[in-house]
C-alpha positions as CSV (number, residue, x, y, z in Angstrom):
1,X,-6.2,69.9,85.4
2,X,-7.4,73.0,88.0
3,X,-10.2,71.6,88.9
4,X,-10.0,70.7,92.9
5,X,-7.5,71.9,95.2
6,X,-4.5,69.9,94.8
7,X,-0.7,70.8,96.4
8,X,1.2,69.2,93.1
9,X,2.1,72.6,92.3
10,X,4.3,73.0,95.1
11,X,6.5,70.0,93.6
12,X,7.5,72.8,91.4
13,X,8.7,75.2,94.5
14,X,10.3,72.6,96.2
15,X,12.4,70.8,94.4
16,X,11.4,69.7,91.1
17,X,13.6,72.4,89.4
18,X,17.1,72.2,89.3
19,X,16.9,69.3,92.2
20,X,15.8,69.1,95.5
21,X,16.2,71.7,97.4
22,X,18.3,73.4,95.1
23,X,16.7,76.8,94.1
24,X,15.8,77.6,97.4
25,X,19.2,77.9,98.1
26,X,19.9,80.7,95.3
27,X,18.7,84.3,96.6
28,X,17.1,86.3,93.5
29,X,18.1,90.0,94.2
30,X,16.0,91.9,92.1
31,X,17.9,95.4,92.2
32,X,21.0,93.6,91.8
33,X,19.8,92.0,88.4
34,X,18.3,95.1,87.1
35,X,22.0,97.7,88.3
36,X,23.3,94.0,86.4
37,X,21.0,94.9,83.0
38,X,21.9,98.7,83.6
39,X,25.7,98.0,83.7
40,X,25.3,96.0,80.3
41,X,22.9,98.4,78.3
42,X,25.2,100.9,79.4
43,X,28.1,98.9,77.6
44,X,25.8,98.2,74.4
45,X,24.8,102.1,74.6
46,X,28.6,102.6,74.0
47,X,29.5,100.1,71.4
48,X,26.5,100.8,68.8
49,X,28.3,102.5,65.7
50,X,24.7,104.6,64.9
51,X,21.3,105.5,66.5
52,X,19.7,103.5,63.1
53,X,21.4,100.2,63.7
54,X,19.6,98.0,66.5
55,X,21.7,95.1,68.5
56,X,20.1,91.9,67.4
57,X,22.2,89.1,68.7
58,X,25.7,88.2,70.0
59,X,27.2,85.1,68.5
60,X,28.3,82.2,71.0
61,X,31.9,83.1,70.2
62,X,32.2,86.8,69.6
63,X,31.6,89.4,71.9
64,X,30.1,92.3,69.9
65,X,26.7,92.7,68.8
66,X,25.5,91.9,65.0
67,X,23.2,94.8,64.1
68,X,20.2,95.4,61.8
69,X,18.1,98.3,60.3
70,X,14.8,99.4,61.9
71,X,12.8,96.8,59.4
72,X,14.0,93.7,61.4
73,X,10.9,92.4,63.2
74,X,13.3,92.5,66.4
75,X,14.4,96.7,65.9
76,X,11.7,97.6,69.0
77,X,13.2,95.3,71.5
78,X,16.8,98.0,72.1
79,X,14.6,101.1,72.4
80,X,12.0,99.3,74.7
81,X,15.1,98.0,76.7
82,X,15.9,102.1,77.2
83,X,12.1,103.1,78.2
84,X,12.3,100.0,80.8
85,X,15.5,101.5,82.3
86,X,13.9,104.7,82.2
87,X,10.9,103.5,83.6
88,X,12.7,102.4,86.5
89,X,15.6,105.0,87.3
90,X,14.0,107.8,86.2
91,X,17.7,108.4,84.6
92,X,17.3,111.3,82.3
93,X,20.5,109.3,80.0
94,X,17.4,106.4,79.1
95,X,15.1,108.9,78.4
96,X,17.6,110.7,75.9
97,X,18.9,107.4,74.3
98,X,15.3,105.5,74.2
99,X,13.9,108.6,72.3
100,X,16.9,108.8,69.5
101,X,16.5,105.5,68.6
102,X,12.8,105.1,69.1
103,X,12.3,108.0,66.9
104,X,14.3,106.1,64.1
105,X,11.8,103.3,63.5
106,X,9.2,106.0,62.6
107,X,8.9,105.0,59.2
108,X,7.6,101.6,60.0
109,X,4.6,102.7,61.0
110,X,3.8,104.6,58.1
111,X,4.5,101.3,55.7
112,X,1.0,99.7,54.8
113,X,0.7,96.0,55.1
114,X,4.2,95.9,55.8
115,X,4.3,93.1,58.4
116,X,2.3,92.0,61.4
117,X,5.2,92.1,63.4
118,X,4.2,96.1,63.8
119,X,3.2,95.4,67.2
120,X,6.8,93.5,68.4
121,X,8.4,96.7,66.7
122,X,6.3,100.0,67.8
123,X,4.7,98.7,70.6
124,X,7.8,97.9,72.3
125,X,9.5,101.5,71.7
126,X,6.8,103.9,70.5
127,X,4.3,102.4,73.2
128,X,6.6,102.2,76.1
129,X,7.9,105.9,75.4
130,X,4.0,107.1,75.0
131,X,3.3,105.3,78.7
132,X,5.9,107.8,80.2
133,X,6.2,110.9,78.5
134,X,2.8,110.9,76.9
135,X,4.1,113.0,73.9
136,X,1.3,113.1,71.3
137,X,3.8,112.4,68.4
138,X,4.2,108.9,70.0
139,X,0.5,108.3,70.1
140,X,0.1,109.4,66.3
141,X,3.0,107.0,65.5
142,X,1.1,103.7,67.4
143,X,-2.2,104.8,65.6
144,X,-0.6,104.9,62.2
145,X,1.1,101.4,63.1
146,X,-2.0,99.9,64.2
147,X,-4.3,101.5,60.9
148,X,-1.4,99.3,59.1
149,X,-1.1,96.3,60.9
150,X,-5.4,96.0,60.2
151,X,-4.9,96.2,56.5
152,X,-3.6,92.4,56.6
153,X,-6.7,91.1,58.7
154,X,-8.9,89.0,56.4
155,X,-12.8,88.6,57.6
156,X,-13.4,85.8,56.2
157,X,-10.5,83.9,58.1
158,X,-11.0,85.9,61.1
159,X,-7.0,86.4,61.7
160,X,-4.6,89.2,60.6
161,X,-2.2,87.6,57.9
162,X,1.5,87.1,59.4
163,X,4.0,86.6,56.5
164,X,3.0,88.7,53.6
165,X,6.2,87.4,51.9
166,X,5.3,83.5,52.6
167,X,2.1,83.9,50.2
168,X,4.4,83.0,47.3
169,X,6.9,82.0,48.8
170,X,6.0,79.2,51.0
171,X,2.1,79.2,48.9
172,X,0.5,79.9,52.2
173,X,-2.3,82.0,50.6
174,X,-3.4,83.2,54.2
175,X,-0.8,82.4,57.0
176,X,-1.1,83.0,60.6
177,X,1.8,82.3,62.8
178,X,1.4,82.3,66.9
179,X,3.7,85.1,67.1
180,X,1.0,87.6,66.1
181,X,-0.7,87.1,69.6
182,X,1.7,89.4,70.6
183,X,0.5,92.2,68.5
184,X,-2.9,92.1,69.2
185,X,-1.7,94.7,72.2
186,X,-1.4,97.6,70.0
187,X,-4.7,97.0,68.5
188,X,-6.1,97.4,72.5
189,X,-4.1,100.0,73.0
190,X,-5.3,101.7,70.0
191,X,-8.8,101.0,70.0
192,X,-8.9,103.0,73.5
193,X,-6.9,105.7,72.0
194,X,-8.5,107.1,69.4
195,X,-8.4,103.9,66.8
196,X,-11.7,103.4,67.3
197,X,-13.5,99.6,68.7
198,X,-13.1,97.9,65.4
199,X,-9.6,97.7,66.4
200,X,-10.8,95.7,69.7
201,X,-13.5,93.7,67.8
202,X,-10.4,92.4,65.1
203,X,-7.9,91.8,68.4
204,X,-10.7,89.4,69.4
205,X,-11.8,88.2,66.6
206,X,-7.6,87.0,65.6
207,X,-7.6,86.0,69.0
208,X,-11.3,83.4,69.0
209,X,-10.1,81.7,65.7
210,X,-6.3,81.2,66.8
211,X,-7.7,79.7,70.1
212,X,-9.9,77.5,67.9
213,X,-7.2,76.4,64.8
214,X,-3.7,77.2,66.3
215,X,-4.0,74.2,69.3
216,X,-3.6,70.8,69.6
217,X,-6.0,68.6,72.0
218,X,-3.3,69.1,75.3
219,X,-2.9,72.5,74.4
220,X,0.3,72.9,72.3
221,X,0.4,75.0,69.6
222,X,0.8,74.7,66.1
223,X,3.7,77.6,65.3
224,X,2.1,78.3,61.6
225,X,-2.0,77.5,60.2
226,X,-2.5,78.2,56.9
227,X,-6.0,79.5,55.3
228,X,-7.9,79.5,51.8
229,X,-8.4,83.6,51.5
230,X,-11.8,82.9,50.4
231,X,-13.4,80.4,52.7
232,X,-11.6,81.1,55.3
233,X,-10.8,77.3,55.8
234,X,-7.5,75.9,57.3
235,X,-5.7,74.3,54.9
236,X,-3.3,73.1,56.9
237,X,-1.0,73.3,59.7
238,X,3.3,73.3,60.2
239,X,6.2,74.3,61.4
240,X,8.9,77.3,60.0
241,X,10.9,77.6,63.4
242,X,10.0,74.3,65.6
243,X,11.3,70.8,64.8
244,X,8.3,69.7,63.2
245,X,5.0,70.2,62.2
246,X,3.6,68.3,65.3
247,X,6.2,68.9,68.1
248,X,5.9,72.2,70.4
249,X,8.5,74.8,69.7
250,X,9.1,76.4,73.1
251,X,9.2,80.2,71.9
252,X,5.8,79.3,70.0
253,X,4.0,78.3,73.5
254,X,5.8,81.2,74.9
255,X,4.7,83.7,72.2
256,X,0.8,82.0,73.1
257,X,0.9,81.9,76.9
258,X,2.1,85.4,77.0
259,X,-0.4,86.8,73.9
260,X,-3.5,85.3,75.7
261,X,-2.9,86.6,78.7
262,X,-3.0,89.7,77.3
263,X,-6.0,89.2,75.9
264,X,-7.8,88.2,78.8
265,X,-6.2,91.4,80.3
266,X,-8.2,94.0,77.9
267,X,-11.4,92.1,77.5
268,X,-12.0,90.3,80.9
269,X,-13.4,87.0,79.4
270,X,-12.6,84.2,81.3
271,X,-12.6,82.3,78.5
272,X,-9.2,83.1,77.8
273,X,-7.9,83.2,81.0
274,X,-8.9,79.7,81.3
275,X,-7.2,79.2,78.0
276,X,-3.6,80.9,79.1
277,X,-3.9,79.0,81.8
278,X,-4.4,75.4,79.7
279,X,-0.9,77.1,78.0
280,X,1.0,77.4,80.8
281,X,0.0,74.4,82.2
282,X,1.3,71.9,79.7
283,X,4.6,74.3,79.0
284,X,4.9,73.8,82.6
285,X,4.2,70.4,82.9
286,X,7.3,69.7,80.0
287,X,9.5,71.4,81.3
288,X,13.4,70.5,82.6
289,X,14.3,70.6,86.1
290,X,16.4,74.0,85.9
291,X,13.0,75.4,84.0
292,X,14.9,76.6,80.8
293,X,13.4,75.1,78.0
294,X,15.5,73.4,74.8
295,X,14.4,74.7,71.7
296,X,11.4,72.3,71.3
297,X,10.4,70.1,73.7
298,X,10.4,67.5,71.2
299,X,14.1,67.4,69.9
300,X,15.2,64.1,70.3
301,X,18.5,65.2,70.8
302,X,17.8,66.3,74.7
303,X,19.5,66.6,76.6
304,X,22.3,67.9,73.9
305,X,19.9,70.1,72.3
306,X,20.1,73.5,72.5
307,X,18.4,75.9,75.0
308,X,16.3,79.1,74.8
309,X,16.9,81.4,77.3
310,X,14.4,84.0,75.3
311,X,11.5,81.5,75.8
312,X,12.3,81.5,79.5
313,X,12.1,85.2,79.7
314,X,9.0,85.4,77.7
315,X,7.5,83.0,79.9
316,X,8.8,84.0,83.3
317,X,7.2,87.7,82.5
318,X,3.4,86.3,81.4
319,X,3.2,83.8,84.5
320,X,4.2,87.1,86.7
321,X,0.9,88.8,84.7
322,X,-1.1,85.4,85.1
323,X,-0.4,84.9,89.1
324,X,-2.2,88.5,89.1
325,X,-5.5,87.1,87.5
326,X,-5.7,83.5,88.8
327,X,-8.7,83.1,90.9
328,X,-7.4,80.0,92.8
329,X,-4.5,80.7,95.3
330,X,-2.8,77.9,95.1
331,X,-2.6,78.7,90.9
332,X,-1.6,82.3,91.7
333,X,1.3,81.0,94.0
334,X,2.3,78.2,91.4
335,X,2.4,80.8,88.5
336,X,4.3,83.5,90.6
337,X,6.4,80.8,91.6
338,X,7.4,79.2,88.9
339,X,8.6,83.0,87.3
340,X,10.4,83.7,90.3
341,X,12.4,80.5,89.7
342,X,13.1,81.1,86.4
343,X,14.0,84.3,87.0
344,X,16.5,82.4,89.6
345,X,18.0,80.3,86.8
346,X,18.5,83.0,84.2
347,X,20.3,85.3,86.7
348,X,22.7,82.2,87.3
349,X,26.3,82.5,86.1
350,X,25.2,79.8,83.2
351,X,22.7,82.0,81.6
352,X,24.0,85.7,82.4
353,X,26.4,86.9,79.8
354,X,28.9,89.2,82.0
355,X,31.9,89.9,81.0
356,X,31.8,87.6,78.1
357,X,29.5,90.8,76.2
358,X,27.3,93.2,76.9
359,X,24.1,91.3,76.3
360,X,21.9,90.3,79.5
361,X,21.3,86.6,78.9
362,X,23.4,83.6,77.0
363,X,22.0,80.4,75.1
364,X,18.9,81.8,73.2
365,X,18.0,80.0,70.0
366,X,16.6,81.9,67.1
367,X,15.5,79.6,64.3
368,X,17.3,76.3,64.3
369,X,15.6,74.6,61.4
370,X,17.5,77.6,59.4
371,X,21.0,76.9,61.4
372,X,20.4,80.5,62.4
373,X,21.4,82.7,65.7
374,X,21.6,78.9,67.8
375,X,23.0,79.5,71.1
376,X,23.5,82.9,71.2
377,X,22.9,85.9,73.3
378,X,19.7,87.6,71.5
379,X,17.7,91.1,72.3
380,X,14.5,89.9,72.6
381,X,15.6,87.6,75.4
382,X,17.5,90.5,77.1
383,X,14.0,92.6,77.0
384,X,11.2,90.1,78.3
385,X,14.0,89.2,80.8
386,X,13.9,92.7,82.2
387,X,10.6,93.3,81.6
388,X,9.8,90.4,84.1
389,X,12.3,91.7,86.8
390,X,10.4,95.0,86.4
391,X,7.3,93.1,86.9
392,X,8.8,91.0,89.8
393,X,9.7,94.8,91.4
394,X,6.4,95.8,90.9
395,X,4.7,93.4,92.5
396,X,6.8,92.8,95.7
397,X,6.3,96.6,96.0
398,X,2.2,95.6,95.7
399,X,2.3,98.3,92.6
400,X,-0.3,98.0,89.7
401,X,1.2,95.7,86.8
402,X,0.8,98.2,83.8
403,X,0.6,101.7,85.4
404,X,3.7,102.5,82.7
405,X,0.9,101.8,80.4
């Protein structure tokens, strides 16, 4: 697909999204979208009954969060929302409220082969608050969580197990979602912290046999394989949160896009640089004109289906890291691009919640095959989208990426 130098990608910067002509005619102030994500933390910061409850989603027709404890896989996302504000205004009020509630999930880290979603939950608070205050108690924390999060990787499979709870359950003796690419960062992170490289040589090792299993022959992904403990086999492959076991859930290629450019990050193969870039390129290549994805790119409801807002802010925040390691300009402008203009759309008065509630972003969708959180307003969607205005700041400021790191 990147083979010669071609000018197709400008299609996308010039019209292909939301018609011709038509995003260059919306202005994407960066300060104004982050004083805009400031003004509605500040409102969430007021309404939260208690410093253990996390704001998880706002249904479409309410306008008050819907909380949950610090063992939702989604508890990290608030806290890391406070660091990032922190991060940026230097606002002793983050700091104060980032470090009450961070310090709440504490106990997660300390539950053995709890859940692999340690990374989505400490990372996001615990590592973010270590990056800027460097307290040792925060680097104890991520080191516990990532001695836990190892206890479910299997050597024989060659992945970390995702759903303890779905062994029975679903009779998924070893299952492996795409969602765990995620947490491979707090194995890196660990591994040069004290964790020791067996930590790095698992990250990779997860990361080789999802690139091999997880992936259809244009680069989708398959949101859930399934492996026989022993023989570390696949067994099969489906769907829990896409519309079906061969269609591409947009969160899923999100989730992958986002995980391996991580990876390529902390090992500097260029094997999976190419690979993230395989994963952008067919999420890009699906995509609607105003960028935003519907929930699977294979509902055959479209254009009535529902949106995801989240997967556009997960996205729009890897492409920013990507443009940084592409070694052909014209991918690096596409890449950078192509965030930038989803960044446009999101800060549009039809994704930006306002006065409606005190979320950032409208018209996420959580698990539709469950009828659950569909069109809604949804943390983790508020966090990647300010994570990737951050990221947008940083580098139209020519500052390092991960220097908060």
């Amino acid at each position: 697909m990147f083979g010669k130098k071609i000018r197709w990608p400008l299609a996308l910067l010039l019209g292909a999204a939301l018609g011709a002509g038509c995003q260059q005619q919306v202005k994407l102030d960066v300060q104004k979208e982050l004083d805009y994500c400031q003004q509605q933390a500040t409102r969430t910061l007021a309404e939260i009954p208690a410093d253990t409850l996390m704001p998880r989603y706002i249904p479409a027709d309410s306008a008050h969060w819907q909380y949950v404890g610090i063992r939702d896989w989604t508890s990290g996302f608030w806290p890391g929302e406070l660091w990032e504000l922190y991060a940026y205004t230097r606002d002793p009020k983050w700091k104060n409220a980032a470090k009450e509630y961070t310090a709440a999930l504490k106990p997660v880290a300390y539950s053995k082969g709890f859940d692999h979603d340690l990374g989505f939950m400490l990372y996001t608070s615990f590592g973010r608050g270590y990056a800027l205050t460097k307290d040792s108690s925060y680097k104890k924390v991520l080191l516990a969580a990532a001695d836990s999060l190892v206890t479910l990787y299997n050597p024989r499979v060659g992945t970390i197990l995702s759903w303890p709870s779905m062994v029975q359950h679903m009779n998924w003796p070893h299952n492996t979602i795409i969602d765990n690419m995620i947490n491979l960062e707090l194995l890196f992170w660990a591994s040069r912290n004290g964790g020791g490289h067996r930590l790095y040589d698992i990250a990779v090792q997860h990361a080789n046999t999802t690139m091999k299993n997880q992936f259809r022959p244009d680069y989708s992904n398959y949101h859930v394989v399934v492996y026989d403990t022993v023989t570390g086999k696949v067994l099969k492959r489906v769907t829990h949160q896409g519309l079906a076991d061969s269609s591409m859930w947009a969160r899923g290629q999100a989730w992958a896009i986002y995980g391996f450019t991580i990876v390529y990050r902390e090992t500097k193969d260029s094997r999976f640089l190419d690979f993230a870039e395989k994963l952008a390129g067919i999420y890009l290549k699906r995509l609607p004109k105003d960028l935003i994805p519907y929930w699977d790119f294979d509902d055959p409801a479209i254009p009535d289906a529902p949106r995801d807002a989240s997967a556009a802010a997960v996205t729009a925040s890897a492409l920013l890291e990507l443009s940084t390691y592409a070694k052909d300009k014209d991918k690096q402008q596409y890449y950078f691009q192509g965030a930038v203009n989803m960044l446009r759309e999101l800060s549009s008065p039809a994704y930006q919640s306002g006065r409606k509630n005190d979320a950032f972003l409208m018209h996420s969708t959580g698990n539709k095959p469950q009828n659950s959180e569909i069109n809604v307003a949804i943390n983790y969607a508020d966090y990647y989208y300010l994570e990737a205005l951050l990221r947008l700041d940083q580098l139209q400021k020519h500052q390092p990426l991960f220097e908060r790191r």
